[in-house]
Steps between C-alpha positions, in 0.01 A plus 500: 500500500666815398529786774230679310210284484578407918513864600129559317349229656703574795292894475198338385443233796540794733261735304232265557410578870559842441227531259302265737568756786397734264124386488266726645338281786117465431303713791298289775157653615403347836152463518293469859173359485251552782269212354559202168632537176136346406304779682727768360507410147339809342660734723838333413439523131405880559854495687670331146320716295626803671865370492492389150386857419852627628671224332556279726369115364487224816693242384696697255680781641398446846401253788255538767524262856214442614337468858175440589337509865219317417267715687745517780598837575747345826690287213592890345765618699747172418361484182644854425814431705535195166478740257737743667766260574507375100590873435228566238514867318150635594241323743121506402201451783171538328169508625505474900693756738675222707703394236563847439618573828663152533738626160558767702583381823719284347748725234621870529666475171333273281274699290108451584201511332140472651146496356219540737168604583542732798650786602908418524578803692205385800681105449810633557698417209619889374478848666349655160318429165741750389848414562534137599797443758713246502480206281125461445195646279235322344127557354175573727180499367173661660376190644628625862325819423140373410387286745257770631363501134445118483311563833249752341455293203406215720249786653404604213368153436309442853430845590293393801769285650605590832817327526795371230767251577866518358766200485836574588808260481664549888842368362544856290434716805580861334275432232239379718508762716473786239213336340303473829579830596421646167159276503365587839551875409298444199240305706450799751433688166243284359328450869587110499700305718813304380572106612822360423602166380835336549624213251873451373504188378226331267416249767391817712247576217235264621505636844464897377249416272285310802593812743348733226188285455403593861573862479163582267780791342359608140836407338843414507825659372809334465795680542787534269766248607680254273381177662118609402618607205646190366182310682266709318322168331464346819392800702201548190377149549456552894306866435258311228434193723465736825300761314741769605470830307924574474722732340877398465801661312530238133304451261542146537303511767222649303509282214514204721163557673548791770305802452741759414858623525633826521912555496848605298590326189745237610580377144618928486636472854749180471589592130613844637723253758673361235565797281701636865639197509638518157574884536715418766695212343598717252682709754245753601499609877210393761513888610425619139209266523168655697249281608230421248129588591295287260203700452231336282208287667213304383190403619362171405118367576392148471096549435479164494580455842289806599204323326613189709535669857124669436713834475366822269822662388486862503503655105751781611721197616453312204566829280843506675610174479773401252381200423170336571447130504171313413 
């Protein structure tokens, strides 16, 4: 072998790790999951769809870890501590405020991204919509901020009622608080009185449901919390077979058999997640990035299940709704 030829294979056997060094390494999103992959399927493809609209193609050019609590908001806090040991480049807790403020509990550097439907300044997780601190910002929609309304819809529909009932999850204390407190204002304003209803777990459902059947309330609402949420089938089927007149935050809810929801677009709420998400992987700062007030509602009225519950809808409510089902 001539000197030559040994000296350029010689260069090019240590060029080859170079140029493998030189790879840029594929970002990791770490994503934590108050409930299933199963239960958060749309929400998750809002979440891709959002990403992808940055650029940013799972599977392609970047990899999310997932962890899911299964319903288990106790299982967040090592859940999180997972996801910050395998040094991911932005974390992701969508949907429920303990995995928000598990994320946070658990990084001060590892960029943060939350989407929720209450306040985040009340739940502690930033000082200002404004100017984010720290490591974290995210997207709220108004669900946090229209409980009262769901309550006068609910009024609306029994006028004559003299009391209304509202189901809380006890394991998200913040955001059960604020709704209470916000629905027992609204109460005093409307002359009724306010029961509430604890549940936070589906096996808990049965129980509430029984406790409400001995209240004679006109109506139920069911506040904004990501375990209903993702139970929104199930939580339907108990209001039509307990002929409860209920308002909750999805659609789903509507179109499965309850009588009407009222809250934020979450398919424009967790695809504004993942457009942060992607803003940030490309390098832009959490400080630069306000949180996101998701502003648009709709209003959704099964008549069917009026018809079923002997209930005469209002015609200014039905003139409001976004979508009417019969």
């Amino acid at each position: 072998m001539t000197r030559r030829k040994f000296l350029g294979l010689l260069g090019g056997a240590v060029a080859l790790p170079i140029m493998a060094r030189a790879q840029p390494a594929i970002p990791v999103i770490g994503y934590l999951g108050a409930e299933s992959a199963a239960r958060f399927a749309s929400r998750l493809e809002a979440f891709r769809r959002g990403l992808r609209s940055t650029g940013f193609d799972e599977g392609r050019n970047v990899t999310i870890e997932y962890r899911w609590a299964e319903g288990r908001n106790d299982r967040l806090p090592a859940l999180a501590a997972e996801l910050v040991s395998l040094q991911v480049s932005v974390i992701v807790a969508p949907g429920s405020v303990p995995s928000a403020l598990a994320a946070k509990a658990a990084t001060r550097t590892i960029p943060i991204v939350f989407e929720i439907g209450a306040d985040p300044v009340a739940a502690g997780l930033v000082a200002g919509l404004s100017r984010p601190e720290d490591n974290i910002t995210g997207v709220t929609s108004l669900n946090w901020a229209i409980a009262a309304k769901r309550l006068q819809l609910l009024h609306e529909v029994a006028p004559t009622a003299g009391s209304f009932a509202v189901l809380v999850n006890p394991s998200n204390p913040k955001n059960a608080e604020a709704v209470v407190a916000d629905l027992r204002t609204a109460a005093r304003t409307l002359g009724c009185d306010l029961h509430v209803l604890h549940a936070s777990k589906e096996s808990d459902f049965g129980e509430a449901f029984s406790a409400f059947g001995k209240l004679g309330a006109g109506g139920l609402v069911i506040a904004n919390d990501a375990s209903f949420v993702t139970r929104s089938e199930q939580l339907a089927a108990l209001t039509l077979r307990d002929r409860v007149a209920a308002v909750h935050q999805s659609r789903e809810f509507a179109a499965a058999g309850g009588l009407m929801s009222y809250g934020g677009s979450v398919a424009e709420s967790h695809g504004q997640a993942g457009a942060y998400v992607g803003r940030i992987l490309k390098g832009q700062k959490v400080a630069e990035l306000p949180v996101v007030q998701v502003t648009k509602v709709e209003m959704v009225v099964n008549l069917k299940t009026a018809k079923a519950l002997g209930l005469t809808m209002p015609l200014s409510l039905l003139g409001r709704a976004d979508e009417v089902i019969e």
